[in-house]
C-alpha positions in Angstrom: -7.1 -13.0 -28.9 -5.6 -9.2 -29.1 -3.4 -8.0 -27.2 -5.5 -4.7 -26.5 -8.1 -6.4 -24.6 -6.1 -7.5 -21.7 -3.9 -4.6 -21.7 -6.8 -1.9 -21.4 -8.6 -4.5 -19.1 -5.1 -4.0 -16.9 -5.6 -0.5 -17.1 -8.4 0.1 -15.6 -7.9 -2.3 -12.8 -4.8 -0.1 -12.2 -6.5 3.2 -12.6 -9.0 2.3 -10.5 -6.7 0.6 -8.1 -4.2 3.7 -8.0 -7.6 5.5 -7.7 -8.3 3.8 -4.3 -4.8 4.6 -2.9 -4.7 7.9 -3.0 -8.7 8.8 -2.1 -9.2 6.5 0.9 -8.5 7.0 4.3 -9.1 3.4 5.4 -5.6 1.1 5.5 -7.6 -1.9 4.7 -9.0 -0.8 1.9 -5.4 1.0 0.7 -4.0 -2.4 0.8 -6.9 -3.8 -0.8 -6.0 -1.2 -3.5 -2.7 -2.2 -3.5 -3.5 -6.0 -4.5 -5.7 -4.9 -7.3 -2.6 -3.2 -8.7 -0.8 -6.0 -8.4 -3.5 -7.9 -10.0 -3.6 -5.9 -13.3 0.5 -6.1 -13.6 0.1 -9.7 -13.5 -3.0 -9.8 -16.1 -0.4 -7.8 -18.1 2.6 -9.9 -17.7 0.5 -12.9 -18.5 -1.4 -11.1 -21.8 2.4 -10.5 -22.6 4.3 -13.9 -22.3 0.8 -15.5 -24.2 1.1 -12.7 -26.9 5.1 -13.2 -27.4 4.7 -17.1 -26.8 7.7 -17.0 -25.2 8.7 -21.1 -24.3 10.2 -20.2 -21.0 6.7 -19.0 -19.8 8.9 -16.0 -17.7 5.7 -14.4 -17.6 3.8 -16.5 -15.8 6.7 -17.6 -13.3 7.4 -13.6 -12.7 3.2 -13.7 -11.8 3.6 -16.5 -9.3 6.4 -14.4 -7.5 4.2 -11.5 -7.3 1.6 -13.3 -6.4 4.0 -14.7 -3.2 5.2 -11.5 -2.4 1.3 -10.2 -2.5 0.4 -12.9 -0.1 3.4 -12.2 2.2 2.9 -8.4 2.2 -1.1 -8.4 2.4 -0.4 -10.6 5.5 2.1 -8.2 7.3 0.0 -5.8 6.0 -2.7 -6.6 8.0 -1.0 -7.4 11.1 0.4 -4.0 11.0 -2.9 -2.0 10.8 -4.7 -4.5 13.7 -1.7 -3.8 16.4 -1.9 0.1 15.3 -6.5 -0.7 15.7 -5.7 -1.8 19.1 -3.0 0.9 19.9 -4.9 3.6 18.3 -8.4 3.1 18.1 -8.6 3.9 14.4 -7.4 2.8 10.8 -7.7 6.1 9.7 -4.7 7.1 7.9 -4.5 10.5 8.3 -4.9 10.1 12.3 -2.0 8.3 11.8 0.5 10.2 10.5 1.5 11.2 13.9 3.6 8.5 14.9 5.9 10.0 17.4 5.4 9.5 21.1 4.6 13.1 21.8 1.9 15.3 20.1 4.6 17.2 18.2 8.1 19.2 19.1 7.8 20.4 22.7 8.6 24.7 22.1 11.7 25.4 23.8 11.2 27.5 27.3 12.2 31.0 27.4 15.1 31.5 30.1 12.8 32.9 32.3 10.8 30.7 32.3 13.5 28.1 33.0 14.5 29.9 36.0 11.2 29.8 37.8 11.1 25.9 36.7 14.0 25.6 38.7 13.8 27.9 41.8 
């Protein structure tokens, strides 16, 4: 087998995953995204290790690690966006880039204005 038909197959799952990162608005579907990016740099590092027949196989144990790390970070992942559902009300991502307490920095008073607060 070549070595072009995995690689451009990796490609496109990247493309299309890198695709779905940047255009969606949903955090599910962004880390969905995420793991097909992951998916097509392990398709490459195993189309790599086959092609170079290395006898280690460091390939395919460096795509078992990704795949753990995958696991561990679709899981926090995902508990991340359902206590921000329940705190928020949305997964929208751009509601959510206000992550401070307050709407935004409070303007500072005008002196006068301060004095009348006080008296």
């Amino acid at each position: 087998m070549h070595l072009a038909y995995p690689a451009v197959l990796s490609a496109l799952l990247f493309c299309v995953g890198l695709y779905g990162v940047l255009a969606r608005r949903n955090a599910i579907l962004v880390l969905m995204s995420v793991e097909l990016m992951l998916n097509a740099v392990n398709l490459n590092l195993v189309a790599f290790d086959v092609w170079l027949r290395d006898a280690l196989h460091a390939g395919q144990a460096l795509t078992l690690f990704v795949i753990a790390v995958a696991a561990a970070e679709i899981g926090i992942g995902l508990a991340i966006v359902l206590m921000v559902y329940r705190n928020r009300g949305t997964s929208d991502i751009d509601r959510l880039r206000d992550t401070a307490e307050g709407a935004g920095p409070e303007e500072p008073a005008a002196p006068a204005q301060k004095a009348e607060a006080t008296a």
